[in-house]
C-alpha positions in Angstrom: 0.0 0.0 0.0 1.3 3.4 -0.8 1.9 6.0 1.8 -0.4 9.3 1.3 1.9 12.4 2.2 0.4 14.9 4.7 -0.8 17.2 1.9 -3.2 14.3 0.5 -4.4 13.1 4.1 -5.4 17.0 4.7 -7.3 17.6 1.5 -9.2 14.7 1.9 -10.3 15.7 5.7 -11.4 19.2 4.1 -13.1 17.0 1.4 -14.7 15.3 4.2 -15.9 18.1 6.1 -17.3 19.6 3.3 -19.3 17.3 2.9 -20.5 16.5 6.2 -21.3 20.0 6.7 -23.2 20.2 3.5 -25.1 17.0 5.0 -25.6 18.9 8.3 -27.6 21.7 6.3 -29.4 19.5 4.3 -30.3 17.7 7.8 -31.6 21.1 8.7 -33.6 21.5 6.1 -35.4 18.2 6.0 -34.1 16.8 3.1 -33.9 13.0 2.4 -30.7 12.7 0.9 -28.8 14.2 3.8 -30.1 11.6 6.3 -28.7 8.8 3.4 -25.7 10.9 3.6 -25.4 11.6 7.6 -26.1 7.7 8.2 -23.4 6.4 5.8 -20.9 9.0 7.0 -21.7 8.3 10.8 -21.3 4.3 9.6 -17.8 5.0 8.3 -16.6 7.0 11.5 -17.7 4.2 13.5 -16.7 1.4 11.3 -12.9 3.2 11.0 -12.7 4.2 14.8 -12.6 0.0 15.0 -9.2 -0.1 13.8 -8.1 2.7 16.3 -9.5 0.7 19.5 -5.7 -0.5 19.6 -4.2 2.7 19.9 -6.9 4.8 21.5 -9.6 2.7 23.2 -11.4 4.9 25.6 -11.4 7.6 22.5 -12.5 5.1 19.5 -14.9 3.2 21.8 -16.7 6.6 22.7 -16.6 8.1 19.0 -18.7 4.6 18.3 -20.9 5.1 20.7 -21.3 9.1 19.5 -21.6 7.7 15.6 -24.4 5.1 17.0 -26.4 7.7 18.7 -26.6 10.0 15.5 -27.5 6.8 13.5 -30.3 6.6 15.8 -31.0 10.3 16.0 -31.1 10.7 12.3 -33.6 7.3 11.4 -35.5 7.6 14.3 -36.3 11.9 14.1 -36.5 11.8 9.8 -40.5 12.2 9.9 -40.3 15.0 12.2 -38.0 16.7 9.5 -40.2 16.5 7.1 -43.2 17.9 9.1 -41.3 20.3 9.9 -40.2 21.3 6.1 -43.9 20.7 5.2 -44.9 23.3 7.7 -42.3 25.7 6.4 -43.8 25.5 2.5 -47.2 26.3 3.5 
């Protein structure tokens, strides 16, 4: 496997972000591709902060544990979203 310099491994946090954030705003505004989006991205945190446990166990175990809650948080609240966004068009 080829080593990514520390350029490459910081655009592709900012890459990241970006994109959570635009996730975050489409979570605000009720929209059904942002909770696709926030689920998957909340999936790969946790998913990734499995191969830290080794390293950083109290940290990776609790960054699981966020990434589960805002699984939850985001399936569970989606229908109040869109009431919500319903509301706001009317």
């Amino acid at each position: 496997m080829a080593n990514a310099s520390y350029t490459t491994w910081g655009w592709v946090h900012l890459l990241a972000g970006a994109v959570a954030i635009a996730a975050g705003v489409g979570l605000l505004s009720g929209q059904m591709w942002a909770r696709v989006l926030g689920v998957l991205i909340a999936a790969l945190s946790a998913m990734l902060n499995f191969l830290f446990i080794p390293a950083y166990p109290v940290w990776s175990l609790l960054m699981v544990t966020f990434d589960i809650v805002v699984i939850w948080a985001i399936t569970a609240h989606g229908a109040e979203m869109k009431t919500v966004r319903a509301l706001g068009n009317s």
